[in-house]
N, C-alpha and C positions, 0 to 999 in steps of 0.2 A: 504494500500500500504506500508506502514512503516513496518508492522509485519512481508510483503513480505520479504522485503529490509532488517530488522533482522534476519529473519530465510537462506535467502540464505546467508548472513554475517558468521553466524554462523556456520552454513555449512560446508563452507569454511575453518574458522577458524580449525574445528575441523579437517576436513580430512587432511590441511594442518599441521597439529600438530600431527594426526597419523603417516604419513608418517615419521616426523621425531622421532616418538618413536620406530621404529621399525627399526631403521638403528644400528646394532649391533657391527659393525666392529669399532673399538677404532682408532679415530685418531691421529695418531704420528706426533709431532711437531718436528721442527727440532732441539730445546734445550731438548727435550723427549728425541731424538734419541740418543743424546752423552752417555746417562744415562743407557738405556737398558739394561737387566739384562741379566748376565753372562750366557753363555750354561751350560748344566752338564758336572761336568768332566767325560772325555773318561771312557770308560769300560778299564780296564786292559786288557792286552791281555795275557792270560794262567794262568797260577796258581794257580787252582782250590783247590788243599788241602790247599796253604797259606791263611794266614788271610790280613785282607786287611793292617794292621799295617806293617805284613813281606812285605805286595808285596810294599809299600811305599820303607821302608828302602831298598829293592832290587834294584828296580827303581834308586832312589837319588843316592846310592854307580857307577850304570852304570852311570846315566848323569854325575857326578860328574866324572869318570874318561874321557867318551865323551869329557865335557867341558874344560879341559886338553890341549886334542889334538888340532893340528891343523888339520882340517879336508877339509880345501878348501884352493887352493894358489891363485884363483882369487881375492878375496877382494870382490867380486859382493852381497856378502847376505848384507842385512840389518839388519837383525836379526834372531834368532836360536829359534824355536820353540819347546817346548816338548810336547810328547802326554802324560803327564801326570796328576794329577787332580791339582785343583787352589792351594790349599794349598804347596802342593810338588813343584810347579811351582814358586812361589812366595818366599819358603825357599833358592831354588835354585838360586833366581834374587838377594838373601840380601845375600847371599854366596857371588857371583862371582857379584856383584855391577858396575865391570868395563870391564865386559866381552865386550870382540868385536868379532862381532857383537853382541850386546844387547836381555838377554834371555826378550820373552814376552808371555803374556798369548794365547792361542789357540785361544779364538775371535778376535784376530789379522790378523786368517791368514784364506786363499781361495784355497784351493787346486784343480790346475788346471791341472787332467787327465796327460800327458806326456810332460808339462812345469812345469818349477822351478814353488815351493808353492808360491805365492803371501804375501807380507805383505802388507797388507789392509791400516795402518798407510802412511808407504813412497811410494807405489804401485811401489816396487822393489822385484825380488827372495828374497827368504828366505829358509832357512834351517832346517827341521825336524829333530828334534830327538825321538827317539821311543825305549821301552825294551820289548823282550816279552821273557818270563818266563818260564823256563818248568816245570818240575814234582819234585819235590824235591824228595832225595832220603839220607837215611842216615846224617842225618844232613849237607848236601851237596846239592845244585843246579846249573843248568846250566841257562846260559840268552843270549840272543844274542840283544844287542846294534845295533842299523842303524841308518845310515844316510841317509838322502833324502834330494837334492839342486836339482832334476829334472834327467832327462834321464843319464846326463854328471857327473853329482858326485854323486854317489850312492852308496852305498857301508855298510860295517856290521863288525862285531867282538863279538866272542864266549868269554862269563866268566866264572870261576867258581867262584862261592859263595860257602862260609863256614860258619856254625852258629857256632859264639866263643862267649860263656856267652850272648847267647839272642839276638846276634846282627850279623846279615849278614855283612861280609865281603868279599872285592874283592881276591882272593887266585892270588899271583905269579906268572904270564904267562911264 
């Protein structure tokens, strides 16, 4: 009876210990979750002959005059997002340190279809910024800079770029 009472123990044991070898899915603790690793930065959007160095420095020159501007009179963003990669994003936040609203990285935010972007931190609108790039042509390119705060402030602005000694620059409007 004893050999009974060990082998259906055993049993037991085992298939209760299979079950838990075969649960695959990794559980997220909630000091895990603050940690979680960063998305990849966005694809660029256009500039297929540039090298990914030019389309940075392209990028930074647009945000760079963007973040200039006043581009909303409500005060309602919380913060200005760029669809640009962590590194360019992160130049851009030790640039402009006192920006208002405060630039943040892309895992910040939720974009919500035909409402202002979400910033995920203060769960307030937030403000996109975005560059896309055309074709470069004669040492010369065009870019169009936008904005996006939702349906109500939307809006864009055409540059030209000039290569002077290796380095895009914004030309003169």
């Amino acid at each position: 009876m004893k050999k009974i009472f060990n082998y259906v123990w055993f049993c037991l044991l085992v298939s209760a210990g299979g079950g838990c070898v075969n649960y695959s899915e990794k559980i997220i603790f909630p000091s895990e979750a603050l940690l979680a690793p960063a998305p990849p930065d966005p694809l660029p959007l256009g500039g297929s002959k540039l090298g990914k160095a030019e389309i940075v420095q392209i990028e930074t020159a647009i945000f760079e005059n963007l973040l200039q501007r006043h581009l909303s009179d409500d005060g309602i963003y919380s913060a200005v997002f760029l669809h640009a990669s962590q590194a360019a994003t992160t130049a851009l936040m030790e640039k402009f340190p006192n920006h208002q609203p405060p630039i943040k990285q892309l895992w910040h935010l939720e974009m919500r279809g035909t409402q202002s972007p979400l910033d995920l931190d203060m769960q307030l609108p937030a403000l996109v910024l975005s560059v896309e790039i055309l074709e470069p042509e004669n040492n010369q390119v065009q870019a169009i800079g936008r904005w996006n705060g939702g349906e109500a402030v939307k809006g864009f602005d055409a540059f030209n770029l000039e290569k002077r000694d290796g380095i895009w620059t914004v030309l003169k409007q």
